[in-house]
Each structure stands twice: as structure tokens, then as C-alpha cells.
N, C-alpha and C positions, 0 to 999 in steps of 0.2 A: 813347097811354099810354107808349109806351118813347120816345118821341121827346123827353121830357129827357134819357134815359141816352145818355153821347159812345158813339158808334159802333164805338169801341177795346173800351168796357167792355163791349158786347154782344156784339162778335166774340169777348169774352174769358170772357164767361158762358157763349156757344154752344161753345166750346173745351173748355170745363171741361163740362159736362155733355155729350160727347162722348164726353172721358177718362172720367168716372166710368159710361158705360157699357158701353164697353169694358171698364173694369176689374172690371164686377159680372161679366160674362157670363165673365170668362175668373177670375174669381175662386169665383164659385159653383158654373161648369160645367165650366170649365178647358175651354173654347170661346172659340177667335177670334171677334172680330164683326167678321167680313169677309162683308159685305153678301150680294156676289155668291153666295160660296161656301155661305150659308148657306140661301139662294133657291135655288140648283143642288141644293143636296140637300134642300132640301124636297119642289122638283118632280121630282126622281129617282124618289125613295122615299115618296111621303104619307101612306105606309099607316104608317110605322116609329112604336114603341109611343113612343119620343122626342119627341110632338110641340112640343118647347122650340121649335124651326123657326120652327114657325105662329105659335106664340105673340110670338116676338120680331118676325115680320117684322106682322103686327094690330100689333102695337105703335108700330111705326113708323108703320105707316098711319095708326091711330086717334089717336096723339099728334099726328103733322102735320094731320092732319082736325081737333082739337080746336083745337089753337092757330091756325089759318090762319083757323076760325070765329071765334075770340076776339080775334084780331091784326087789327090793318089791314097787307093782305096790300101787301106791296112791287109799282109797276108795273112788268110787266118787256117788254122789245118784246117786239113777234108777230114767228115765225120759221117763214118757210113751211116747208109740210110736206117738201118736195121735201129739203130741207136736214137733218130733222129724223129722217127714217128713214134717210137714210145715214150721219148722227152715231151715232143710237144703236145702229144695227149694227157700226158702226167702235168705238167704246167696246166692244161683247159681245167681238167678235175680240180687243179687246186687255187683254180681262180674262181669254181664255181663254191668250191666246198669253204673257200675262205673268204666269199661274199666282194670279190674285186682282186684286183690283180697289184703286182709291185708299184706301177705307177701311181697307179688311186689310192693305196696306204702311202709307198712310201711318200710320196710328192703332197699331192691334195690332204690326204689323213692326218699325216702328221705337220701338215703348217697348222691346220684346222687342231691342231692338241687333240683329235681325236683317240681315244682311251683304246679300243677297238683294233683301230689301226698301228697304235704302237705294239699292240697282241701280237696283231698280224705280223708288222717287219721285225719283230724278235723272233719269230717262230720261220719267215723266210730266212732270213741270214742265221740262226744253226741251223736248218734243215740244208743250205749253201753247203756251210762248214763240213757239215756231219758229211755231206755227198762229194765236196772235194775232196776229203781228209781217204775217206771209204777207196776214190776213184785212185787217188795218187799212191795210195798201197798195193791197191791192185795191179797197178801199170809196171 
């Protein structure tokens, strides 16, 4: 189905309806949609009468569920697990130690000119570089 549309234009739809969710969440709620942070306080507090939380992060769920059943889903390699729970603990650490995760800098932060968060996505994309660059030597 989307495999007429050039691959700029999809990167460039999935872009846009990104921004435009960000910008509801922080327009309607005056809430960042910084992924992590919004996941950390859901599982803080689950009981809070707020649950906007739950709802945005189903949302995420249930849209990636819908469209992954309606899409022909991309093949992506298999990556032992050995590799796979040391990544995603090293991502937690550096969404704690960098005060928010990729989403919340790059998306929310940086519409915001936030100063902070430009720190942040310079210091994610070379630490990217520096660990594709490291990985593709090794291989």
C-alpha cells in the first residue's frame, strides 16, 4: 500500500503527525509528551484522578497494534537478547541521568528553543554516531 509513496514523503508524514501530537498534548493539557516521563509517572502514581497518562500511553499501544495489523510491517534483523537487555537498560539510565528521553528533548524541547534540550539531542546523536561508527567496525 504505502510502497508507491518515496520514502522522504513517509519519513515526512510520520514527522508531521508526531509534531501534531505533541502539539495537542501540550496544547490541550499544557503536557509535554515526553514519553518516558509520562510512563514514570503513570507507574509512580496509577491511582491519580489524572488518568490522561493511561490514556495517551493505550494510545500509543493500540495505534501501533492497529496500524502494524493493517501495514506490512518492515523486516527488521533478529538481535540476541544478550544485546537487547543491556541496550534497553543503558537507554533507562540515560533517560534518567539526561532528565527525559529522545522524544521530550528532541520533539517537545526543541519546538520549546529549549537550551537544555538542544544539550541533550547534540549529546544523543554523537553518542548514536560514536556507537554506530564503534558497532560497524566491529562487525
Amino acid at each position: 500500500m504505502l510502497d508507491v509513496l518515496h520514502p522522504y514523503l513517509i519519513a515526512a508524514i510520520g514527522g508531521v503527525l508526531i509534531g501534531i501530537a505533541s502539539w495537542l498534548l501540550w496544547w490541550g493539557l499544557g503536557r509535554i509528551a515526553g514519553v518516558s516521563s509520562i510512563t514514570s509517572e503513570a507507574l509512580s502514581a496509577p491511582l491519580l484522578p489524572d488518568n490522561w497518562r493511561w490514556a495517551f500511553i493505550a494510545g500509543l499501544i493500540v495505534g501501533g497494534t492497529l496500524l502494524g495489523q493493517a501495514l506490512e510491517n518492515p523486516a527488521l534483523p533478529e538481535r540476541p537478547l544478550a544485546l537487547l537487555i543491556p541496550a534497553g537498560l543503558l537507554v533507562g539510565v540515560g533517560t534518567v541521568w539526561g532528565s527525559g528521553c529522545t522524544s521530550g528533548h528532541g520533539v517537545c524541547g526543541l519546538g520549546r528553543l529549549s537550551l537544555r534540550s538542544l544539550v541533550a539531542v547534540l549529546t544523543f546523536m554523537a553518542a548514536g554516531m560514536a556507537t554506530v561508527t564503534l558497532m560497524r567496525g566491529a562487525a
